[in-house]
C-alpha positions in Angstrom: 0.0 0.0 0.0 1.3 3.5 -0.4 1.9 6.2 1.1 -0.8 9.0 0.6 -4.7 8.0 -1.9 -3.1 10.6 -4.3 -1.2 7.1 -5.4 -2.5 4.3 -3.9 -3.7 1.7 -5.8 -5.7 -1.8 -5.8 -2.6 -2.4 -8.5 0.0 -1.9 -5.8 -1.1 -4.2 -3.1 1.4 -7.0 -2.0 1.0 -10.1 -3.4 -0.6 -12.0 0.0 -3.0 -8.7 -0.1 -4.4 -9.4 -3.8 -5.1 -13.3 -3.5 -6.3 -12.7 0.5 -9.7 -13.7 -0.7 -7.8 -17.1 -2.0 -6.1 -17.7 1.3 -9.2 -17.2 3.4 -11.3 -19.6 1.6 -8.7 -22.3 2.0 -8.7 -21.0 5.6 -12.2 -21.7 6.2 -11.8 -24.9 3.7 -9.2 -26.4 6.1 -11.2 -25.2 9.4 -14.4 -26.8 8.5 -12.4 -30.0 7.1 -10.6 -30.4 11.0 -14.1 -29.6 12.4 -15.6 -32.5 10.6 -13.5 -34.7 10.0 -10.9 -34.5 13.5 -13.7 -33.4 16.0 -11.3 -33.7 18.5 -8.8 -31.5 17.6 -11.9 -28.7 17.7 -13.2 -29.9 21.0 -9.1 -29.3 22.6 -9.2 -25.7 21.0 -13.1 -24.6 22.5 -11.2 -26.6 25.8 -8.6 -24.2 26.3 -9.9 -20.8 27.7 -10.0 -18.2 30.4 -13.1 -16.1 31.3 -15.2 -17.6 28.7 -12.5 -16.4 26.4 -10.9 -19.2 23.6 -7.4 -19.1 24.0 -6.7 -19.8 19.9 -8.9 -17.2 19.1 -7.3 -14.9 21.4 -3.9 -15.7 19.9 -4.8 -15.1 16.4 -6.5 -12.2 17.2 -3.7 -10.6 19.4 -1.3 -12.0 16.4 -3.3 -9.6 14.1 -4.0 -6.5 15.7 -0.9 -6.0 16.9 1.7 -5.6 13.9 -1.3 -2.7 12.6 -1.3 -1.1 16.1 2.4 -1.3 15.5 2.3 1.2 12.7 -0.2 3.9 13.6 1.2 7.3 14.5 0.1 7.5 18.3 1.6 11.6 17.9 -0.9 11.7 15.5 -4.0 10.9 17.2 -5.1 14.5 18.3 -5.9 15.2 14.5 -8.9 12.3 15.1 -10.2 13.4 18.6 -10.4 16.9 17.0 -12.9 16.0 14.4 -15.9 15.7 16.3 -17.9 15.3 12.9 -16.1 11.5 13.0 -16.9 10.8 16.7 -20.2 11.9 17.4 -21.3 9.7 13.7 -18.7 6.8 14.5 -21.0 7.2 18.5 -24.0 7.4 16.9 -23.7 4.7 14.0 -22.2 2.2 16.7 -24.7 2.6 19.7 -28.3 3.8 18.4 -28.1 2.4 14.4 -26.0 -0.7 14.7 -27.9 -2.1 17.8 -31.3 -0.9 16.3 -31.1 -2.3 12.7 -30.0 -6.1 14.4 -33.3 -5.9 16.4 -35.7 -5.2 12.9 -33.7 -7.7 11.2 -33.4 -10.3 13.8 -37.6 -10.2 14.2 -38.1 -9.4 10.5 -36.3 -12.9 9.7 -36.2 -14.9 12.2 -39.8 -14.7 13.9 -40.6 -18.0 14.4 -37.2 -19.0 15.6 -36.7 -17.1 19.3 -32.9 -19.0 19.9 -31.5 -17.6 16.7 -33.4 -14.5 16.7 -31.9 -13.7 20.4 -28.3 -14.6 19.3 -28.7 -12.5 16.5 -29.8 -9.5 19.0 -26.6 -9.9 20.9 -24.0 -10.0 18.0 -25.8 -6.8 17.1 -25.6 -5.1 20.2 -21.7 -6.5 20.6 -19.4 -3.5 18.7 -16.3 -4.3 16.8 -12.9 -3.4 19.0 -10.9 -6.3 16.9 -11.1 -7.9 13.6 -11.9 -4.3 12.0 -8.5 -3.2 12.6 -6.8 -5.2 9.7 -9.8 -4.5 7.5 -9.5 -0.8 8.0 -6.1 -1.2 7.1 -6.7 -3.6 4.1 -9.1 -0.8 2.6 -6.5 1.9 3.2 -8.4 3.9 6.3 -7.4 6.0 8.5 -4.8 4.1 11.2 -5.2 6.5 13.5 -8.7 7.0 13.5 -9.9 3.6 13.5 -7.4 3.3 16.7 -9.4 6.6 18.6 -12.4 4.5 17.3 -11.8 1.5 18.6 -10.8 3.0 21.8 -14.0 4.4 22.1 -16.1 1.4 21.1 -14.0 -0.3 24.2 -15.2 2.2 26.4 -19.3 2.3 25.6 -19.1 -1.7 25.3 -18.0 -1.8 29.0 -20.8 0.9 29.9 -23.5 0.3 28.0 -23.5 -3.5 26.6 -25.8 -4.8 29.8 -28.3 -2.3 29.5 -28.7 -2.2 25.7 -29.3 -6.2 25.9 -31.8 -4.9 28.5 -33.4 -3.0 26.7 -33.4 -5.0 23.3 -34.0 -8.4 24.7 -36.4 -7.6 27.5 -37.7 -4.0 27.8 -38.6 -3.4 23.8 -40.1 -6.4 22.8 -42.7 -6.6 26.1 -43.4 -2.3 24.9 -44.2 -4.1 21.3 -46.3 -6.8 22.2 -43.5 -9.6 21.3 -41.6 -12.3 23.1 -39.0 -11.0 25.9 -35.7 -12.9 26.9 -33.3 -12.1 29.9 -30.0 -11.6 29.8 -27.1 -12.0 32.3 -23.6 -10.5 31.4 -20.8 -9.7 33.6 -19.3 -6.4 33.5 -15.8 -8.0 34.4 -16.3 -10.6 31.7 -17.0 -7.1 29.1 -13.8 -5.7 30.7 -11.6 -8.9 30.4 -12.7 -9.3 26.6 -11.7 -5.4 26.3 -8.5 -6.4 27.8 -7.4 -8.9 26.2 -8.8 -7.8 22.3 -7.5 -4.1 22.9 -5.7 -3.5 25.8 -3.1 -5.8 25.1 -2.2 -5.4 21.1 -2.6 -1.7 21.9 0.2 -1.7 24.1 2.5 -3.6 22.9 2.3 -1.3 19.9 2.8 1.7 21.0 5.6 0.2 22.8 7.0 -0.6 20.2 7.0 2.3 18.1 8.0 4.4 21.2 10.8 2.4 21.7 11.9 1.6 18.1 11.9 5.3 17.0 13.7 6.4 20.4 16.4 4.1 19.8 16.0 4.0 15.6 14.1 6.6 14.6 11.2 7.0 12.9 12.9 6.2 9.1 14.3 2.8 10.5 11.3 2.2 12.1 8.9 2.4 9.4 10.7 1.5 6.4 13.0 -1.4 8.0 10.8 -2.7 10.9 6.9 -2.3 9.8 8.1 -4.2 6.7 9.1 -7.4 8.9 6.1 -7.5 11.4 3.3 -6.3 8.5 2.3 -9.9 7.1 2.0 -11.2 10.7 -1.7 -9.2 10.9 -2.6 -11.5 7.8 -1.3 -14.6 9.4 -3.1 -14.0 12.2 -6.1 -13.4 10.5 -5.7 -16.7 8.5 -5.0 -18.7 11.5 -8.0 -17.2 13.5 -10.5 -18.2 10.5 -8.8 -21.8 10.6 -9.9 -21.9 14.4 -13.1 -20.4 14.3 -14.1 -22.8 11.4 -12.8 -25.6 13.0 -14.8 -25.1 16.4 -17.8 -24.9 14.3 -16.7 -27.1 11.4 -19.3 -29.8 12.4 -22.6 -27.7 13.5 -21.8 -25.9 9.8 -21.7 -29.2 8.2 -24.7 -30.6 10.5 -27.3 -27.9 10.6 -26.8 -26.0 6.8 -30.6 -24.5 6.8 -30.2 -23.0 10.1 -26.9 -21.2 8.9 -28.6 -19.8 6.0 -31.2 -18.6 8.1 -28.9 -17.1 10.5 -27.2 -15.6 7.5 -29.7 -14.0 5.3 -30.4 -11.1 8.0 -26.6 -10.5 9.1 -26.0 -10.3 5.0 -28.4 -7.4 4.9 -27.1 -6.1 8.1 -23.3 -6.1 6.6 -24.5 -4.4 3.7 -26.5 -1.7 5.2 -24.5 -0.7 7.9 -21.4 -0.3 5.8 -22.7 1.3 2.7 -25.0 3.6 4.8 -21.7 4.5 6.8 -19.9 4.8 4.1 -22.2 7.3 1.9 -22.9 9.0 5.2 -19.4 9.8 5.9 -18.8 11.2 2.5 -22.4 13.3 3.1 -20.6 15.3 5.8 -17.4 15.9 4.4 -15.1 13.3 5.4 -12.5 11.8 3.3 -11.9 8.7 1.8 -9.7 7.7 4.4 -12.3 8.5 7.3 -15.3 7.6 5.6 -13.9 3.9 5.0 -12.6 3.7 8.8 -16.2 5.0 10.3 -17.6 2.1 7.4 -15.8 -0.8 8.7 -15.9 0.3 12.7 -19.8 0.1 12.5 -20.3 -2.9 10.3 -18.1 -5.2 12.2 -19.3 -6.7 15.5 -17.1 -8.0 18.4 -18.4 -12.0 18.0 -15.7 -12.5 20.9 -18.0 -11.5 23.1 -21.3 -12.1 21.6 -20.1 -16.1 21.8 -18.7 -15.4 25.5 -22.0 -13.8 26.3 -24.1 -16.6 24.1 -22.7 -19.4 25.7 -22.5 -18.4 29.5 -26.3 -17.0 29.2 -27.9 -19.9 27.0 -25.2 -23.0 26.6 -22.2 -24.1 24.3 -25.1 -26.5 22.4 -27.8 -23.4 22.6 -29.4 -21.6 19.1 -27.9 -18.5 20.9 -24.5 -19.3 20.8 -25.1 -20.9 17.0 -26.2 -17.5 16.2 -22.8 -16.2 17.7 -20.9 -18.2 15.7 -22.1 -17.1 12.5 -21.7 -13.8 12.8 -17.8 -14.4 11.8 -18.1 -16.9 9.5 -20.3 -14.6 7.1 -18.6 -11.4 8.6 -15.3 -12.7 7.3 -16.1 -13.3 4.0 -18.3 -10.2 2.9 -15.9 -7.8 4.5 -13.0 -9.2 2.9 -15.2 -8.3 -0.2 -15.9 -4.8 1.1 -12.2 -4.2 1.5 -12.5 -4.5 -2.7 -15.2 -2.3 -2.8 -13.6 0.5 -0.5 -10.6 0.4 -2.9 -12.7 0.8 -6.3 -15.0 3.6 -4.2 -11.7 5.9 -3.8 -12.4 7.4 -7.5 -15.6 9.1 -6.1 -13.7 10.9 -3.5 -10.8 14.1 -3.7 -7.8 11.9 -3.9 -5.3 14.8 -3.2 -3.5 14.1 -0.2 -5.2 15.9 3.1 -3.2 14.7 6.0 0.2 12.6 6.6 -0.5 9.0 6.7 1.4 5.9 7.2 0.6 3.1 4.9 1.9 0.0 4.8 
């Protein structure tokens, strides 16, 4: 990737960046075939965890957030808390739309099936603070924002994840006339998942920069040492999809209606949520950089915890937790494909440079 839109082309992606599509269908391919066909090697991965939290999927996921939280420009990050335009829509697209559109979906498609629908609730109400890192950076966004973005996603899941599910799974529906559900969630189980997903990759990046441009500078840093670490975030990802489809391998194999139930609305959710985002970014005047980092951070969804939460409300074997596991295995795919269109929608934008950035 390069280093301002002005020049940045689909043309000039690495080769592991133009066939990713290739190595995360073989990814999910090989989880599925492990799933099915060496149950047991899926059952010893879902064994291994800490707070409700999968230890292989934490790997992976710490694996690939932290070479991109490696290379944003932390002295940079007063530029994005200074745009309140970005914060208040990132706030408002995240916690009132996101949460909001899963509920009309979730009944509109799944009203005869309360397990699913209820799953499908909570992976709506569960905001990204992971996975949409490497996509942001895939698409070209803006590091730096979708770090303060991120950040504040972190902060509103811990404060307001309990009483959304509240209000969306118990509260609302009785208002409407339709069936209710209770959920219990653990604020220290929100903050542990926000821990471990953030708290830690963040660190250990800005650690590094700080240290490597102290002792480096910035030059070495960026053009000797981002070069080494960069492909880790796609290993990661590639060994996180391997994991997740291989914990699920047989229940995809087994129960291929209920999927594609479970998939149809989170399809139109994907689609809606990042297109309106996108268009809405571009409405009030952000770039193309912005407008694809506020896209991805309210299209994704934090299925860490949505699982977490799935499972220690309803059951490992429950629809809920089915639901859950879904979400990633479509979210995966059709964002990988939105990366594509983020990169052919930069023609529709001002593509003279408007900031410093720091590409790949």
């Amino acid at each position: 990737m390069s280093t301002d839109l002005a020049t940045a082309s689909p043309a000039r992606l690495s080769t592991l960046d133009k066939f990713l599509p290739v190595w995360i269908g073989a990814a999910m391919l090989a989880g599925i075939a492990i799933g099915q066909f060496v149950p047991a090697v899926g059952k010893a991965l879902n064994a291994v965890q800490i707070g409700g939290i999968s230890l292989p999927i934490a790997a992976g996921l710490l694996l690939m957030m932290y070479p991109v939280l490696a290379k944003v420009r932390y002295d940079k990050l007063d530029s994005v808390t200074a745009d309140k335009r970005l914060l208040v829509s990132s706030i408002v697209l995240n916690w009132l739309v996101g949460p909001a559109l899963m509920f009309a979906l979730a009944w509109i498609f799944l009203p005869d099936l309360p397990a699913f629908r209820t799953g499908l609730i909570i992976v709506g109400l569960a905001r990204c603070i992971a996975m949409v890192i490497i996509w942001n950076d895939l698409a070209c966004g803006d590091r730096e924002a979708a770090a303060v973005l991120v950040a504040l996603n972190s902060v509103f899941q811990v404060i307001a994840f309990g009483a959304l599910g509240w209000l969306y799974l118990d509260a609302l529906p009785r208002w409407l006339g339709l069936d209710s559900t209770g959920l219990e969630v653990s604020g220290w189980e929100i903050a542990l998942n926000v821990a471990v997903f953030l708290g830690v990759p963040l660190a250990a990046g800005y650690l590094t920069r700080r240290i490597g441009e102290r002792r480096k500078g910035r030059d070495w840093y960026e053009e000797r040492l981002l070069p080494k670490i960069g492909p880790f975030a796609l290993y990661g990802l590639l060994f996180t999809i391997v994991v997740l489809f291989a914990l699920q391998g047989e229940a995809i194999i087994g129960q291929p209606m209920d999927v594609v139930r479970i998939a149809l609305p989170m399809l139109v959710y994907f689609a809606l949520m990042w297109a309106g985002s996108f268009l809405f970014g571009k409405a009030i005047g952000l770039n193309y950089e912005r407008s694809t980092t506020l896209a991805f951070t309210a299209a994704g969804n934090n299925f860490e915890l949505a699982i977490a939460v799935a499972i220690a409300t309803f059951g490992a074997a429950s629809g809920q937790a089915l639901a859950g596991v879904v979400g990633p295995l479509i979210e995966v795919p059709v964002l990988v494909g939105l990366v594509y269109v983020s990169l052919w929608a930069r023609r529709f934008f001002d593509t003279r440079p408007q900031r410093n950035t720091a590409d790949v």
